[in-house]
C-alpha positions in Angstrom: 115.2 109.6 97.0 112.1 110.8 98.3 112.1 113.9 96.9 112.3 111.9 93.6 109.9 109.3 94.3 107.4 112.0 95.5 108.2 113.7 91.8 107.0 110.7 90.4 103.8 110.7 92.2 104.3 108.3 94.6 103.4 108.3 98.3 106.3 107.7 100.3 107.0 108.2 104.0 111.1 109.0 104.6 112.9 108.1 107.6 116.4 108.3 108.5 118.2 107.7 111.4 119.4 111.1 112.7 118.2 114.4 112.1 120.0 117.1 110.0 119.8 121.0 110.3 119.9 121.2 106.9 117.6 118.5 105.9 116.4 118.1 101.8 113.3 116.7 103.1 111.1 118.8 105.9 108.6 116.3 106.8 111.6 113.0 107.3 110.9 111.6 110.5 114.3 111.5 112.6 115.3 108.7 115.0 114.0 106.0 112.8 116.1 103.1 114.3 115.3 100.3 111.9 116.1 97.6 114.3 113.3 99.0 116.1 110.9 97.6 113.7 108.5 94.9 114.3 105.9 95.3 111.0 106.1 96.7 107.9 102.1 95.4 107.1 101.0 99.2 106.5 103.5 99.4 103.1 104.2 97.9 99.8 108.2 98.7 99.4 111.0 99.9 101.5 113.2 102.0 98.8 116.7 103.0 100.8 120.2 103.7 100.5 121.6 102.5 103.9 124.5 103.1 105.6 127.1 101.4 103.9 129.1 99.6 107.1 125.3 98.3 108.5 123.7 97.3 105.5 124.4 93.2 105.9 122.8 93.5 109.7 119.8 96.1 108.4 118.9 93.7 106.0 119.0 90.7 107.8 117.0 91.9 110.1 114.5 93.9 107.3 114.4 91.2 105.0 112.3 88.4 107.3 110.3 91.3 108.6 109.1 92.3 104.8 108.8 89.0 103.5 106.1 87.9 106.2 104.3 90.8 105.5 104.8 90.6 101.4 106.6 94.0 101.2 109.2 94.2 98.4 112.7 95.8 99.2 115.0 97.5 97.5 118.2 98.6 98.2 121.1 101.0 96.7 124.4 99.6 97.2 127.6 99.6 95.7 128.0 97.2 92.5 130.7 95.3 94.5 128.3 94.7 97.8 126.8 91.9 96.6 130.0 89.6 96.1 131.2 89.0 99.5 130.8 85.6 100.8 129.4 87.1 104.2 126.6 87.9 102.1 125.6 84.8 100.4 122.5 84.4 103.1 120.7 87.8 102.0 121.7 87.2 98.7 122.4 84.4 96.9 120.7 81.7 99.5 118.1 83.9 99.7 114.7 83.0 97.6 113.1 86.5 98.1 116.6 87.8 95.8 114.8 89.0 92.8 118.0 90.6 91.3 119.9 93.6 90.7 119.5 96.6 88.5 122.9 98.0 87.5 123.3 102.2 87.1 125.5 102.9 84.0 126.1 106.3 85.2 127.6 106.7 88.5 126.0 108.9 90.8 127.1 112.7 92.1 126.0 112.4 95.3 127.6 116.1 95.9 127.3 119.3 93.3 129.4 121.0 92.4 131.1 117.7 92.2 134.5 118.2 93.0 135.8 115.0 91.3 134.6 112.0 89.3 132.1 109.6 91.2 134.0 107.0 92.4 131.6 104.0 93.2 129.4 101.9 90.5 126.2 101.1 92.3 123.2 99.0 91.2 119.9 98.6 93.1 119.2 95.2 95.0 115.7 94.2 94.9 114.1 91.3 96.9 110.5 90.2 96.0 107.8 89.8 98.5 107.1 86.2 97.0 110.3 83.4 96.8 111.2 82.7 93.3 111.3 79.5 91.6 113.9 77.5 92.5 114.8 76.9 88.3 114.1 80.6 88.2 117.5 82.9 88.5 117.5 86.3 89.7 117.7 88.6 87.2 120.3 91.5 86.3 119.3 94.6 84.3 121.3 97.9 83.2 118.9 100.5 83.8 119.1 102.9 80.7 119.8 100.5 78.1 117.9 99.5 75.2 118.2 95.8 75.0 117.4 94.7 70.8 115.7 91.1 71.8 113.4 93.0 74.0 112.8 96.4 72.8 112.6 97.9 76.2 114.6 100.4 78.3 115.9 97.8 80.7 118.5 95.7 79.5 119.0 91.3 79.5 118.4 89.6 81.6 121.0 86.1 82.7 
């Protein structure tokens, strides 16, 4: 992701948890324990893919952190992650939920790839602001044209 982000011209500081030997990304800062984190004042979004087993206790203690200091957040997850009830707090009680943007092509996170992808995945994104409480959060499918709105991302419920 930062590699990508970077790409697009944006300025982006990466952190991950452990080092690797054989890292994508020479200038990642290792050892970047996130429940370490009092303050995210110095940036404007967290973009991540966390790990999958810690997301629900990452974010829950991310989430407060970034709305306080008006960061937005958004997170790569599998399609699935947000349905479980032990999520309804981040999610679904949560005002900062903005929505979810749903990949229609799964992603190869290996190559060669040695099978089909296996996972559906969407990106979660909280707001930095609480939404209206008539307002819904929305849900988009990145790469579709939707024919009301013209646009690349699709409708919205």
């Amino acid at each position: 992701m930062v590699r990508e982000l970077r790409a697009l011209g944006f300025v982006v500081r990466g952190a991950d948890l452990y080092a690797y030997a054989d890292t994508l990304v020479p200038d990642i800062k290792s050892g970047a324990d996130v429940f370490h984190l009092k303050s995210l004042a110095s940036y404007r979004f967290i973009v991540t893919n966390l790990p999958y087993r810690e997301q629900a206790a990452i974010l829950a203690h991310l989430l407060p952190i970034a709305a306080r200091d008006g960061v937005r957040v958004a997170v790569l997850a599998r399609s699935e992650w947000s349905s479980a009830a032990a999520r309804r707090a981040l999610i679904h009680e949560n005002a900062q939920f903005a929505g979810e943007v749903r990949l229609t092509k799964r992603p190869e996170w290996i190559r060669p790839a040695i099978a089909s992808p296996r996972h559906w995945f969407c990106w979660f994104v909280w707001s930095s602001k609480p939404r209206a409480p008539s307002q819904d959060p929305f849900l988009r499918f990145a790469g579709h044209v939707s024919e009301r709105r013209g646009g690349r991302l699709g409708s919205y419920i």
